[in-house]
PDBQT receptor file of N, H, CA, C and O in Angstrom, charges set to zero:
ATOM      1  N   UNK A   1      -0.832  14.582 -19.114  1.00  0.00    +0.000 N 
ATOM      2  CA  UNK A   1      -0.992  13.155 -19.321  1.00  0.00    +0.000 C 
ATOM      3  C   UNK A   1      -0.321  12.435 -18.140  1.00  0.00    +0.000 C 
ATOM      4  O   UNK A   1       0.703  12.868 -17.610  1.00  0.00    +0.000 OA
ATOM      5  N   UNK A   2      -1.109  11.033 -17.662  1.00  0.00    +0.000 N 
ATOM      6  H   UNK A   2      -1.941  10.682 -18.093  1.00  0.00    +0.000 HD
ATOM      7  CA  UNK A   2      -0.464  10.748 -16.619  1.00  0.00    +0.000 C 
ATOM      8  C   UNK A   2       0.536   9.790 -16.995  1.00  0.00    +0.000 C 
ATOM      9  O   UNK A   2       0.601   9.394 -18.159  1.00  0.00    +0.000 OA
ATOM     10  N   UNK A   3       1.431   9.329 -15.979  1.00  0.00    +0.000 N 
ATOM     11  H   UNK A   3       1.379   9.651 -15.034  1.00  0.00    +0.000 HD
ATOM     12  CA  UNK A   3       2.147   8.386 -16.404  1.00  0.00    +0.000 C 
ATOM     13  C   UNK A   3       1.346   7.119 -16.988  1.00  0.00    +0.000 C 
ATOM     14  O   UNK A   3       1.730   6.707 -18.083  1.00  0.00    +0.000 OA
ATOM     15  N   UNK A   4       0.560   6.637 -16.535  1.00  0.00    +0.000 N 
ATOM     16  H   UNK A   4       0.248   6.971 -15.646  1.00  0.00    +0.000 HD
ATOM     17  CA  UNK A   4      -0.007   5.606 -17.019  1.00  0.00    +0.000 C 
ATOM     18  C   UNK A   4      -1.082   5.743 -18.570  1.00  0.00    +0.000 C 
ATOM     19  O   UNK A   4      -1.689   4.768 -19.013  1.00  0.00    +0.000 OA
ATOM     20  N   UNK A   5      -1.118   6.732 -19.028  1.00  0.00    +0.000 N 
ATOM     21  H   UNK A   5      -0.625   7.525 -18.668  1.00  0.00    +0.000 HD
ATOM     22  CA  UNK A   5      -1.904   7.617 -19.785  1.00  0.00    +0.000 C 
ATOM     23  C   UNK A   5      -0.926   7.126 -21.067  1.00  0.00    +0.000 C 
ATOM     24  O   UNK A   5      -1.207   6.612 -22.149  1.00  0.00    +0.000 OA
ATOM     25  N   UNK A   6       0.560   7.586 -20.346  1.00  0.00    +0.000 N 
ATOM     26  H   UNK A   6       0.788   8.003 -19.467  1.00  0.00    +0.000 HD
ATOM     27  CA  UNK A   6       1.446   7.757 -21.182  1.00  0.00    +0.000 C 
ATOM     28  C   UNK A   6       2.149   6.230 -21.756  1.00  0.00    +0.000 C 
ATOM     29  O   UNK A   6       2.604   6.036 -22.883  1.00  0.00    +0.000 OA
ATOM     30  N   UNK A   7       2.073   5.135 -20.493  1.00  0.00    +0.000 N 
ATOM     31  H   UNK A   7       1.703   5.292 -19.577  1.00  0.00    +0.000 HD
ATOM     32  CA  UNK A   7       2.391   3.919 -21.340  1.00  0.00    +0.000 C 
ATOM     33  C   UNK A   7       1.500   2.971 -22.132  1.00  0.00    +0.000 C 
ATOM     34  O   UNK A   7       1.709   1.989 -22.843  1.00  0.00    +0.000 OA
ATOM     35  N   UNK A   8       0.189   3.797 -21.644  1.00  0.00    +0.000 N 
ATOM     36  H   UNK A   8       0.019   4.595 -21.066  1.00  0.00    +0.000 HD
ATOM     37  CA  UNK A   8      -1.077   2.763 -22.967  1.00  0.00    +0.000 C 
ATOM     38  C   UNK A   8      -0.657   3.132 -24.408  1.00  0.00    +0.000 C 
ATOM     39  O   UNK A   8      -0.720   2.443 -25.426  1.00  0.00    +0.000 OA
ATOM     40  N   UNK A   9      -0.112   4.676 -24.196  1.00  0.00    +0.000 N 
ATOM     41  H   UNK A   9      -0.061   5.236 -23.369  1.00  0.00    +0.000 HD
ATOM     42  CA  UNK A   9      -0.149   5.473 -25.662  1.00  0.00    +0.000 C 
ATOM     43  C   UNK A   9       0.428   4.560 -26.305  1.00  0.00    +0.000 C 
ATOM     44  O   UNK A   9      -0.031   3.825 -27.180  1.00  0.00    +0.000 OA
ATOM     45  N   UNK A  10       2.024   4.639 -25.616  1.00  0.00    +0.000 N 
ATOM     46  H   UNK A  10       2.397   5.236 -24.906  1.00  0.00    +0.000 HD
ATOM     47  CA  UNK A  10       3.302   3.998 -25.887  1.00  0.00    +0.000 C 
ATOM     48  C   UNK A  10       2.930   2.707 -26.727  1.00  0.00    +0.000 C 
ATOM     49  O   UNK A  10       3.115   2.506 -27.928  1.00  0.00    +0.000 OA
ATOM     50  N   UNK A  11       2.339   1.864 -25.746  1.00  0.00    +0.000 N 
ATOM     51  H   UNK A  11       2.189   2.027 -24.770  1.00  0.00    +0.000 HD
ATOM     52  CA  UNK A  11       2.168   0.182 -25.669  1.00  0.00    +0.000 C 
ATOM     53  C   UNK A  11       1.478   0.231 -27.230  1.00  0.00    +0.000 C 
ATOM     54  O   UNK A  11       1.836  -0.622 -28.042  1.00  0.00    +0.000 OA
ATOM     55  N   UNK A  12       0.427   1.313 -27.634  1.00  0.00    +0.000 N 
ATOM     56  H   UNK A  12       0.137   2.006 -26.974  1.00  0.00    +0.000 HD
ATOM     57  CA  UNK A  12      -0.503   0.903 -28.849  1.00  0.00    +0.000 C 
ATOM     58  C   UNK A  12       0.277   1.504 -29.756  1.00  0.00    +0.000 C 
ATOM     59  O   UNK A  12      -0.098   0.966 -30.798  1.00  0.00    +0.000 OA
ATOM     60  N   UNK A  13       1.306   2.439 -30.108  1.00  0.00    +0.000 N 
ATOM     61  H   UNK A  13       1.610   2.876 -29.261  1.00  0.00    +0.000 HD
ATOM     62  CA  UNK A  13       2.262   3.064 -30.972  1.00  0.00    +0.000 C 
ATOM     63  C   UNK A  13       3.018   1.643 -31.034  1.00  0.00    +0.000 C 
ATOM     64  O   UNK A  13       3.043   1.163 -32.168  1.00  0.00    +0.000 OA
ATOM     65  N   UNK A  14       3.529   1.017 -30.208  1.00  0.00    +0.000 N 
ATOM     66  H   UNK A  14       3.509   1.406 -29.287  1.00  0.00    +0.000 HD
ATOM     67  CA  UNK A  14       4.207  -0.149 -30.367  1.00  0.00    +0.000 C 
ATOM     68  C   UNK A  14       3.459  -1.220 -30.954  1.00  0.00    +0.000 C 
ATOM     69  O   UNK A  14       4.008  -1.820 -31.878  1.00  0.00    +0.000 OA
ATOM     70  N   UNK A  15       2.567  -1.498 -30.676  1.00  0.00    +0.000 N 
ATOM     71  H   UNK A  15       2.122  -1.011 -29.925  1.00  0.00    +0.000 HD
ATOM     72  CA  UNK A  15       1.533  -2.642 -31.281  1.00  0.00    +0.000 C 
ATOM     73  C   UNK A  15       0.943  -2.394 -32.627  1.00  0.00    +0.000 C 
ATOM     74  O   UNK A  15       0.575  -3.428 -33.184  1.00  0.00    +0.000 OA
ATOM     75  N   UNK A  16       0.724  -1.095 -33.411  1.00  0.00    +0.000 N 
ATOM     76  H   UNK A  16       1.023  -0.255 -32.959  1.00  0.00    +0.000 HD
ATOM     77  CA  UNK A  16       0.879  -0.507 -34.539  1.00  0.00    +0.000 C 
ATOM     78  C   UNK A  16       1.964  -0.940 -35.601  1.00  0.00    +0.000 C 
ATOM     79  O   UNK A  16       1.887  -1.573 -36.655  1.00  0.00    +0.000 OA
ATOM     80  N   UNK A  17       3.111  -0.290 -34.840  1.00  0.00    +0.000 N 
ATOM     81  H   UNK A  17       3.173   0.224 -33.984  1.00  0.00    +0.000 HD
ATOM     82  CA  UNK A  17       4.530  -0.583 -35.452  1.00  0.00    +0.000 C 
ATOM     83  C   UNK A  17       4.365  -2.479 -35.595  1.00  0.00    +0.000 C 
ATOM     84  O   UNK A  17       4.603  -3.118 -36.620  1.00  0.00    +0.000 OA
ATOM     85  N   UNK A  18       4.255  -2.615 -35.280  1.00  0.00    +0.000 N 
ATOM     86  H   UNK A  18       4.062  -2.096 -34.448  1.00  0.00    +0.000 HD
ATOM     87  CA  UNK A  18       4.384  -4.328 -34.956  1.00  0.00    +0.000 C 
ATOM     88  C   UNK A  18       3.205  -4.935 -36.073  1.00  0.00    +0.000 C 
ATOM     89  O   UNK A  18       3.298  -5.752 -36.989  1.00  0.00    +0.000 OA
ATOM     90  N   UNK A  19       2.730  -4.600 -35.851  1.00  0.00    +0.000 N 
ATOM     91  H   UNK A  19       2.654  -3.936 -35.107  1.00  0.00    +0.000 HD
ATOM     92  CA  UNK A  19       1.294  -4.953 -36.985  1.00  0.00    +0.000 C 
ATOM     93  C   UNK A  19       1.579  -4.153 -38.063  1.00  0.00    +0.000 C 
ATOM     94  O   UNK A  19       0.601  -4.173 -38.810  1.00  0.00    +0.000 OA
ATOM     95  N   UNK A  20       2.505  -3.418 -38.524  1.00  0.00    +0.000 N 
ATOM     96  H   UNK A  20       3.300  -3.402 -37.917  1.00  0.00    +0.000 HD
ATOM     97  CA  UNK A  20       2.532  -3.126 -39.991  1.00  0.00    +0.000 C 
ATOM     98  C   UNK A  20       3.748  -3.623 -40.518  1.00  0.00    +0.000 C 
ATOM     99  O   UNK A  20       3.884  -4.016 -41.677  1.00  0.00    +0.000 OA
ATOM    100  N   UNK A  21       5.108  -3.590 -39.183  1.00  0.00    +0.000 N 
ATOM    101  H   UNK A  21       4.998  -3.272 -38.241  1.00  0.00    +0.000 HD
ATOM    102  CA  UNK A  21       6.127  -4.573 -39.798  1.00  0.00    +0.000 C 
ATOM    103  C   UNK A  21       5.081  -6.333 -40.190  1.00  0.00    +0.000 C 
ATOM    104  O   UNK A  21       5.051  -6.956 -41.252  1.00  0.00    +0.000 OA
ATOM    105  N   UNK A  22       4.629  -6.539 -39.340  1.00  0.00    +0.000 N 
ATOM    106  H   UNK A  22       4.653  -6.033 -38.478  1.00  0.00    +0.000 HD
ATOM    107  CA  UNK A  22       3.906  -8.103 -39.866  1.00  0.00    +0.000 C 
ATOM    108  C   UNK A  22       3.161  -8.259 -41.152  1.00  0.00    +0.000 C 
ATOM    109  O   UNK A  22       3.102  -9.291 -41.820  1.00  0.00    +0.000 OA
ATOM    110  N   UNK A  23       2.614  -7.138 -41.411  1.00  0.00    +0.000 N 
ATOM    111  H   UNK A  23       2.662  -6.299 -40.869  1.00  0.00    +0.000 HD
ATOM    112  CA  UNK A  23       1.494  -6.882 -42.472  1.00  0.00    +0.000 C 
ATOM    113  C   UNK A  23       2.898  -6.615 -43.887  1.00  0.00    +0.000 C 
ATOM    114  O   UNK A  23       2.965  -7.433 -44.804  1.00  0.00    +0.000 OA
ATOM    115  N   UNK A  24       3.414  -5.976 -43.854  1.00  0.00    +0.000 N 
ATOM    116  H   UNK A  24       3.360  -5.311 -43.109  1.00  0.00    +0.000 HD
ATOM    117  CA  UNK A  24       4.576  -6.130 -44.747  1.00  0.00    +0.000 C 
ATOM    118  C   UNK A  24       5.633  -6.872 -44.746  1.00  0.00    +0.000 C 
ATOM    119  O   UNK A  24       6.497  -6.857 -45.623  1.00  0.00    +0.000 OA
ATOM    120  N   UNK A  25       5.621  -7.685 -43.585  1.00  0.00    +0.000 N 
ATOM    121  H   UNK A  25       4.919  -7.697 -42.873  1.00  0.00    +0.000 HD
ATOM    122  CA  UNK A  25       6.482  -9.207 -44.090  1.00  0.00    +0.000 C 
ATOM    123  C   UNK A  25       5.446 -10.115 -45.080  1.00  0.00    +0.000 C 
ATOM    124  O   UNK A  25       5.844 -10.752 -46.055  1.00  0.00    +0.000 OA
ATOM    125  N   UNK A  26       3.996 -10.043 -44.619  1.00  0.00    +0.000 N 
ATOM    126  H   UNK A  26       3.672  -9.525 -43.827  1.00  0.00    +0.000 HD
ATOM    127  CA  UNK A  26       3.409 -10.986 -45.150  1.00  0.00    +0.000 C 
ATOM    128  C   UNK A  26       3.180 -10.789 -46.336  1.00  0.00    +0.000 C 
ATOM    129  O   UNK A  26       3.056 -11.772 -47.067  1.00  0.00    +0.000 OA
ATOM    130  N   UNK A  27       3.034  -9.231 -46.970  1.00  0.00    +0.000 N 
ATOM    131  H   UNK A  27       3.135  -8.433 -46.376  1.00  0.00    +0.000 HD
ATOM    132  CA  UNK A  27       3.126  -8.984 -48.211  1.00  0.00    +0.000 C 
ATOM    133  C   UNK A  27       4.051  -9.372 -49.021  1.00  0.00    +0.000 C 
ATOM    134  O   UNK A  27       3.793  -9.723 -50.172  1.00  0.00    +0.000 OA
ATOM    135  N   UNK A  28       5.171  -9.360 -48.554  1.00  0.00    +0.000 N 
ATOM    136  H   UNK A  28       5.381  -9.074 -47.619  1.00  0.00    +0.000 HD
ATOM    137  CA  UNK A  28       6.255  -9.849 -49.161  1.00  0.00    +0.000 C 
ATOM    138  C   UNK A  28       6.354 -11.338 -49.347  1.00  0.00    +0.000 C 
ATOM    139  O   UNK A  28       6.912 -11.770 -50.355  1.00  0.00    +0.000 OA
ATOM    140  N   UNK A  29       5.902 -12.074 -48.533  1.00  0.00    +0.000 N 
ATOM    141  H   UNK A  29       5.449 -11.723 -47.714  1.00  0.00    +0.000 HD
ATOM    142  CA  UNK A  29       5.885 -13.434 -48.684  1.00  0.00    +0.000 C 
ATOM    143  C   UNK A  29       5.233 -13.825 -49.989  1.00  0.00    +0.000 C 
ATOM    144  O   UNK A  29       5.606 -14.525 -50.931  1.00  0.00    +0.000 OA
ATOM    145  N   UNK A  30       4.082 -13.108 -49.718  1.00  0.00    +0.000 N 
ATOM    146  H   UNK A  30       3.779 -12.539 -48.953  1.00  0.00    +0.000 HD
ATOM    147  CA  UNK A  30       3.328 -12.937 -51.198  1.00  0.00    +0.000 C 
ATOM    148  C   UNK A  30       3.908 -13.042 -52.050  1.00  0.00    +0.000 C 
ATOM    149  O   UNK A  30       3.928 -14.120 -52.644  1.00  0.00    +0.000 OA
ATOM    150  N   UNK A  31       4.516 -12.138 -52.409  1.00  0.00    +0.000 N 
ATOM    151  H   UNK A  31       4.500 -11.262 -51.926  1.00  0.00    +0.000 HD
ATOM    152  CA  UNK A  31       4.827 -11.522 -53.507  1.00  0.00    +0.000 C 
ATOM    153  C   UNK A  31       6.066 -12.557 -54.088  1.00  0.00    +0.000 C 
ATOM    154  O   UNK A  31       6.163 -12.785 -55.294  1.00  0.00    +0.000 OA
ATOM    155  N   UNK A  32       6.813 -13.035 -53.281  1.00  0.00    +0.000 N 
ATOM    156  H   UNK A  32       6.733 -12.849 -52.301  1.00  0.00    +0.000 HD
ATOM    157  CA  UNK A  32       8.109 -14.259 -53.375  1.00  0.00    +0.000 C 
ATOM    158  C   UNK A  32       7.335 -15.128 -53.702  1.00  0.00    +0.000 C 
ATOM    159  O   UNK A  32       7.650 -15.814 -54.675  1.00  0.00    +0.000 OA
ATOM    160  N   UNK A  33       5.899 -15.430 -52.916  1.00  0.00    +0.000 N 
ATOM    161  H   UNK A  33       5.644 -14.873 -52.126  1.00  0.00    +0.000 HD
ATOM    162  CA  UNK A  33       5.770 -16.649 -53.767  1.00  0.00    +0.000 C 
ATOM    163  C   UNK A  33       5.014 -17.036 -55.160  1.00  0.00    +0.000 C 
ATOM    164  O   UNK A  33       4.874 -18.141 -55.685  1.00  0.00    +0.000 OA
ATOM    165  N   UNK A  34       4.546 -15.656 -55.604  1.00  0.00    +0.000 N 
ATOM    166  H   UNK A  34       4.660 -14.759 -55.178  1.00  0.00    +0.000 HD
ATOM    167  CA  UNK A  34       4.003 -15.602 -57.118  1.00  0.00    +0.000 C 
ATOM    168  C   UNK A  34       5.191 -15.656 -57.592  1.00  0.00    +0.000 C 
ATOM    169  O   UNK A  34       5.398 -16.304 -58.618  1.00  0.00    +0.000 OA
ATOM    170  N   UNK A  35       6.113 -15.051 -57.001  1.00  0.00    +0.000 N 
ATOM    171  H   UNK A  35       5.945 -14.525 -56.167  1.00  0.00    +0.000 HD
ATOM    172  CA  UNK A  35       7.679 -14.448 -57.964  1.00  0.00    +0.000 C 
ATOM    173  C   UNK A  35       8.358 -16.625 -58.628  1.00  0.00    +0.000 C 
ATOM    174  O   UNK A  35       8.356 -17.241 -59.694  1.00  0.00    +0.000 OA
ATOM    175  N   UNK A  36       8.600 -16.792 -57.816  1.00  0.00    +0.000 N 
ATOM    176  H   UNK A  36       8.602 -16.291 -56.950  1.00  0.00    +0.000 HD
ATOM    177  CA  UNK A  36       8.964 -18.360 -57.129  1.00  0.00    +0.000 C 
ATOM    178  C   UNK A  36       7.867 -19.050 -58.281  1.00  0.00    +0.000 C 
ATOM    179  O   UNK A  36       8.371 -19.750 -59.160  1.00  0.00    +0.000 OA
ATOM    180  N   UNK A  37       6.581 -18.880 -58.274  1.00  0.00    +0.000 N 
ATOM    181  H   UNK A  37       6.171 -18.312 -57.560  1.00  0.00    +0.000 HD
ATOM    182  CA  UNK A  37       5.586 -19.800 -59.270  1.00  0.00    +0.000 C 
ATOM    183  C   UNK A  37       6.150 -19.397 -60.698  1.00  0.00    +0.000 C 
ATOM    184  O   UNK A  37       6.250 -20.087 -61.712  1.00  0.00    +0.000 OA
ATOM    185  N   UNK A  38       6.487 -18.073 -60.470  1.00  0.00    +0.000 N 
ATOM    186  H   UNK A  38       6.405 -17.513 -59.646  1.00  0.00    +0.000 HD
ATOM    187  CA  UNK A  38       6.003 -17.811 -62.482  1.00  0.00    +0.000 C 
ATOM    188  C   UNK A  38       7.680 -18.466 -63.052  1.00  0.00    +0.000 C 
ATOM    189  O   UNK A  38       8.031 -18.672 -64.213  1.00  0.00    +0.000 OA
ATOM    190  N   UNK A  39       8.503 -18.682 -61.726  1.00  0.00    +0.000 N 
ATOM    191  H   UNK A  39       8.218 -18.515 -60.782  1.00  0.00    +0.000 HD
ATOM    192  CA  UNK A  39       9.711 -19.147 -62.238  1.00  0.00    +0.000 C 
ATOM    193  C   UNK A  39      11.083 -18.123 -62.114  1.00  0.00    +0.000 C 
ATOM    194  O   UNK A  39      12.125 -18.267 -62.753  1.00  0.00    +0.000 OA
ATOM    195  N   UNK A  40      10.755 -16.927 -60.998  1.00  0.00    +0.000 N 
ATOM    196  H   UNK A  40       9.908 -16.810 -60.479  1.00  0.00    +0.000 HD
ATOM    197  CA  UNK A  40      11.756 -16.126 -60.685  1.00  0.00    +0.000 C 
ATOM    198  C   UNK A  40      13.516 -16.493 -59.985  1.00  0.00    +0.000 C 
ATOM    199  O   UNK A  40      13.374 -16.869 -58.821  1.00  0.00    +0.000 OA
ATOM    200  N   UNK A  41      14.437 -16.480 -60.236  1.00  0.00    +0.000 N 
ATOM    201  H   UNK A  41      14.553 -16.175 -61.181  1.00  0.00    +0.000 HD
ATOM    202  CA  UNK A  41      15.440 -17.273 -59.672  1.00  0.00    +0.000 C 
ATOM    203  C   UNK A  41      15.520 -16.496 -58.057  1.00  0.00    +0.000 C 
ATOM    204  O   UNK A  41      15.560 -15.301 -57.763  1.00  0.00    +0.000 OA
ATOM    205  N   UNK A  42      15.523 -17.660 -57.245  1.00  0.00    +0.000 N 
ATOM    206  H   UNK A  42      15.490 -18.631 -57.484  1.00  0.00    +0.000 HD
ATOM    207  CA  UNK A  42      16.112 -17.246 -56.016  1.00  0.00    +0.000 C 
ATOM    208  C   UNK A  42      16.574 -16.036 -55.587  1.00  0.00    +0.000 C 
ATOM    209  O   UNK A  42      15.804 -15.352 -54.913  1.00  0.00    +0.000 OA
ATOM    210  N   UNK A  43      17.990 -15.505 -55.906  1.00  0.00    +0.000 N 
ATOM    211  H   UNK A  43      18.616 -16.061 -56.454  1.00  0.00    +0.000 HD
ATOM    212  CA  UNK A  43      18.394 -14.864 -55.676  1.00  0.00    +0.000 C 
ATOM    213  C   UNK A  43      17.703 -12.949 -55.926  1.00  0.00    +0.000 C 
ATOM    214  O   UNK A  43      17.911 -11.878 -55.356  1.00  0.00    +0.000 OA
ATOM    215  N   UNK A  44      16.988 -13.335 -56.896  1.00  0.00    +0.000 N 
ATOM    216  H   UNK A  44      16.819 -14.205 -57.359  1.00  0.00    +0.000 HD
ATOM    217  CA  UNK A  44      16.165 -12.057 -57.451  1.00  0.00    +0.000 C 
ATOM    218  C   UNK A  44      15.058 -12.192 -56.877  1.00  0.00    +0.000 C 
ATOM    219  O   UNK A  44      14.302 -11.232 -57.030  1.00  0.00    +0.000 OA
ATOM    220  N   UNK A  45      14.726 -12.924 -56.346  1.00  0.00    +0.000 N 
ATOM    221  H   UNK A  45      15.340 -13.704 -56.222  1.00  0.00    +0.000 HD
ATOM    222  CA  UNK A  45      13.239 -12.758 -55.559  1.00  0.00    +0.000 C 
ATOM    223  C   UNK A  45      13.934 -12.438 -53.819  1.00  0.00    +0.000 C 
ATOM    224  O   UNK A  45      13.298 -11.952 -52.884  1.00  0.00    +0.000 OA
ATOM    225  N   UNK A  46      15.838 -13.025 -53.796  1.00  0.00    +0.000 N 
ATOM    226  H   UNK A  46      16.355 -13.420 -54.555  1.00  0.00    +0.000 HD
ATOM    227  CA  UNK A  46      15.568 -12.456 -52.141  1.00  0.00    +0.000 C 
ATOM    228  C   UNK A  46      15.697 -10.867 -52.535  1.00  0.00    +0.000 C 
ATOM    229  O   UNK A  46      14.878 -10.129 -51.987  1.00  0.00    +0.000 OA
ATOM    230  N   UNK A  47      16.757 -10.196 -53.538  1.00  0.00    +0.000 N 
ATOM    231  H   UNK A  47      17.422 -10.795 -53.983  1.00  0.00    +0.000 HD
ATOM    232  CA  UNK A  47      16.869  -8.918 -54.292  1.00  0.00    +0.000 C 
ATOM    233  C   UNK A  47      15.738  -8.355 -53.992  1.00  0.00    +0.000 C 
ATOM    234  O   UNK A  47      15.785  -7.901 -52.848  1.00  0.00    +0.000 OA
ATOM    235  N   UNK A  48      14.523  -8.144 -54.620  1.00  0.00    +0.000 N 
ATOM    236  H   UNK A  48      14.485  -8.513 -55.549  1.00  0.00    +0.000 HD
ATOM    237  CA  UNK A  48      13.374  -7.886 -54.384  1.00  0.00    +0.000 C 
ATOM    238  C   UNK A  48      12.251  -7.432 -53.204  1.00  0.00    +0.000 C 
ATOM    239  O   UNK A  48      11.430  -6.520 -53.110  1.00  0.00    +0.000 OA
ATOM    240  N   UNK A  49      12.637  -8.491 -52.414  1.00  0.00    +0.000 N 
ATOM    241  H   UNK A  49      13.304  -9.232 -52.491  1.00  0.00    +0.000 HD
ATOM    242  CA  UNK A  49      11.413  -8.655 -51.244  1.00  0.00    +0.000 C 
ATOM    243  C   UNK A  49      12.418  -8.736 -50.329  1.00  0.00    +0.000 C 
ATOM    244  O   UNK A  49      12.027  -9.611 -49.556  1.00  0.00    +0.000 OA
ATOM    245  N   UNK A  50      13.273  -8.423 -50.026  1.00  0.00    +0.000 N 
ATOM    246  H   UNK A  50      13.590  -7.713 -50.654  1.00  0.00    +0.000 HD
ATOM    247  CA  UNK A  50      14.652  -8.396 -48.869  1.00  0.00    +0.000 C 
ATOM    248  C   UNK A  50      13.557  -9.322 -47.646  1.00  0.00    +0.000 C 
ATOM    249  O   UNK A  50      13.037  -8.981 -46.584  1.00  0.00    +0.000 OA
ATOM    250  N   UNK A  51      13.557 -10.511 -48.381  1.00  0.00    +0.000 N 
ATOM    251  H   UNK A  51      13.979 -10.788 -49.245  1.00  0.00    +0.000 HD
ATOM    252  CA  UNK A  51      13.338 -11.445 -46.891  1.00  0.00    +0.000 C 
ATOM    253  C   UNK A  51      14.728 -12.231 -47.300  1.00  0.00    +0.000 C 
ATOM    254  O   UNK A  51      15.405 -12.261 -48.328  1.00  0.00    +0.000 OA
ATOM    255  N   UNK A  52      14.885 -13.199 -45.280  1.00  0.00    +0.000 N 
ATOM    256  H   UNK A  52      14.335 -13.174 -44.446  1.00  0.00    +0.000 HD
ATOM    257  CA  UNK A  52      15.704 -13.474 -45.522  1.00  0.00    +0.000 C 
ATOM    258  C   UNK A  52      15.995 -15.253 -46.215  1.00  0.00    +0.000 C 
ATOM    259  O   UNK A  52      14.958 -15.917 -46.185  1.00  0.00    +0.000 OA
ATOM    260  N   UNK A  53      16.920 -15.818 -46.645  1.00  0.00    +0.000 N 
ATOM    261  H   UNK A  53      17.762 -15.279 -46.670  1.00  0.00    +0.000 HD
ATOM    262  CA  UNK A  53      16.773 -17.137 -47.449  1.00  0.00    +0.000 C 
ATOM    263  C   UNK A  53      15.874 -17.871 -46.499  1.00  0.00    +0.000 C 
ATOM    264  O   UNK A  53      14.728 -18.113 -46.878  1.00  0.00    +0.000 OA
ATOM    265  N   UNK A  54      16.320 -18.310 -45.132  1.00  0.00    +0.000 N 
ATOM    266  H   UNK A  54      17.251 -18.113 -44.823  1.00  0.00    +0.000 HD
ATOM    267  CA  UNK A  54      14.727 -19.227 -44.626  1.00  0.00    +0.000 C 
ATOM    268  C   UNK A  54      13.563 -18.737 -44.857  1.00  0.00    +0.000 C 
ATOM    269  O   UNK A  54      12.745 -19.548 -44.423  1.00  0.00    +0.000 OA
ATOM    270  N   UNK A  55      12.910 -17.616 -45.423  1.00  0.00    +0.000 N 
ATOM    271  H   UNK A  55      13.574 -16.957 -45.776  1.00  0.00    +0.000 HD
ATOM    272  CA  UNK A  55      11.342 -17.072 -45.398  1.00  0.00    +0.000 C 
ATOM    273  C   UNK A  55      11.648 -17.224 -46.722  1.00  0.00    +0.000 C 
ATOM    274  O   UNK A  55      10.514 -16.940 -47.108  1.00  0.00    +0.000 OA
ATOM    275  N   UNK A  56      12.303 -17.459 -47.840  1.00  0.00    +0.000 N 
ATOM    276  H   UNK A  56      13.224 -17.690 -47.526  1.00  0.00    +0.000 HD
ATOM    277  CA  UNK A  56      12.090 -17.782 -49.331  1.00  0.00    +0.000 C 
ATOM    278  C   UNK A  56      11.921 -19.336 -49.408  1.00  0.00    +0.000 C 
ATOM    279  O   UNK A  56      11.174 -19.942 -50.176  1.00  0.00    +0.000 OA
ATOM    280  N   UNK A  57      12.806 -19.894 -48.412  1.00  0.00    +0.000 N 
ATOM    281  H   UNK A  57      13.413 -19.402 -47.788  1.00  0.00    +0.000 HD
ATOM    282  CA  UNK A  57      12.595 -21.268 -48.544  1.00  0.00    +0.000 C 
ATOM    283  C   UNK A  57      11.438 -22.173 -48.126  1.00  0.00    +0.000 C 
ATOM    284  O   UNK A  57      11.243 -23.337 -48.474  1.00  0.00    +0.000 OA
ATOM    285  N   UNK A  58      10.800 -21.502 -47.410  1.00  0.00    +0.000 N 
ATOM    286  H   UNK A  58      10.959 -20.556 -47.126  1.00  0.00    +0.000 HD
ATOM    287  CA  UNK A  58       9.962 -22.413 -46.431  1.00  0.00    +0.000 C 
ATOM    288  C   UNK A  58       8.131 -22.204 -47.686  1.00  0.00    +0.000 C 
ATOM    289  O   UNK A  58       7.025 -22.740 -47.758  1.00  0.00    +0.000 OA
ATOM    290  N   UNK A  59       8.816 -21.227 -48.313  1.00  0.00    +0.000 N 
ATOM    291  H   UNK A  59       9.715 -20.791 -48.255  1.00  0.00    +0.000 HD
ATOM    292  CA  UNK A  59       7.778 -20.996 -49.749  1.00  0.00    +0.000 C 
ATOM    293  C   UNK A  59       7.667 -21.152 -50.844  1.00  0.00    +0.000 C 
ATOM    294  O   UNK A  59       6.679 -21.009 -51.564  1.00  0.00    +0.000 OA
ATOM    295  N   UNK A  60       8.930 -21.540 -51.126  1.00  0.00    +0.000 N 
ATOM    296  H   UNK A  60       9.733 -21.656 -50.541  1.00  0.00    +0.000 HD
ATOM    297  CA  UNK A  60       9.934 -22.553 -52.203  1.00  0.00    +0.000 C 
ATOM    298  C   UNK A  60       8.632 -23.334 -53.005  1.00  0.00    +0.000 C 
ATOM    299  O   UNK A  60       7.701 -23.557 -52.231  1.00  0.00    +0.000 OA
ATOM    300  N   UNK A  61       8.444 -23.702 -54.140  1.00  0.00    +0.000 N 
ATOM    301  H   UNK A  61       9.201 -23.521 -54.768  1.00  0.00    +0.000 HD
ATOM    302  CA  UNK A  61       7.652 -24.989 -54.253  1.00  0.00    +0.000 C 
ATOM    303  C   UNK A  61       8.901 -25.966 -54.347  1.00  0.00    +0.000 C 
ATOM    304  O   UNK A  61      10.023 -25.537 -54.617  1.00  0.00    +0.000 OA
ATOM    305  N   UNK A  62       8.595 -27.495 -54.071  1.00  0.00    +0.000 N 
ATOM    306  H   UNK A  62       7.684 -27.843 -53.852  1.00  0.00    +0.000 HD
ATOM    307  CA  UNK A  62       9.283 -28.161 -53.786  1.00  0.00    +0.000 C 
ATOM    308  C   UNK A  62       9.575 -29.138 -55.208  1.00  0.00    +0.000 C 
ATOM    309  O   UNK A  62       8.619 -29.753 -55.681  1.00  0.00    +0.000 OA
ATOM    310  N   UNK A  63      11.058 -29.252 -55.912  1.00  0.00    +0.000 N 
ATOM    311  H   UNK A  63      11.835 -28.752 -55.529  1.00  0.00    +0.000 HD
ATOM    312  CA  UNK A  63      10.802 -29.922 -57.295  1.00  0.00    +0.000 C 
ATOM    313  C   UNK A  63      11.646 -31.390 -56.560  1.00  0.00    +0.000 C 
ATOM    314  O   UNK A  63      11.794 -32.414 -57.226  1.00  0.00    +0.000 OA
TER     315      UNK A  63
């Protein structure tokens, strides 16, 4: 494999990784914000979905 062979590999193993951490933040967002509708408290929905308090808040419904 050439060197350059070897940093496309790299670059798309990285862009993978990157697109499934994203794809499972967004799941999680999800999931906080059904948690958040049906009336889950804060703290058990960050428990849960280990996002951090600004990504619970910004999904918050607003009372």
């Amino acid at each position: 494999m050439t060197f350059n062979e070897q940093l496309r590999q790299e670059g798309r193993q990285e862009g993978r990784q990157e697109g499934r951490q994203e794809g499972e933040h967004q799941k999680a967002l999800a999931i906080a914000k059904k948690m958040l509708a049906e009336g889950s408290e804060f703290a058990f929905v960050k428990k849960v979905t280990d996002l951090f308090d600004e990504d619970i808040q910004k999904i918050a419904p607003q009372h």
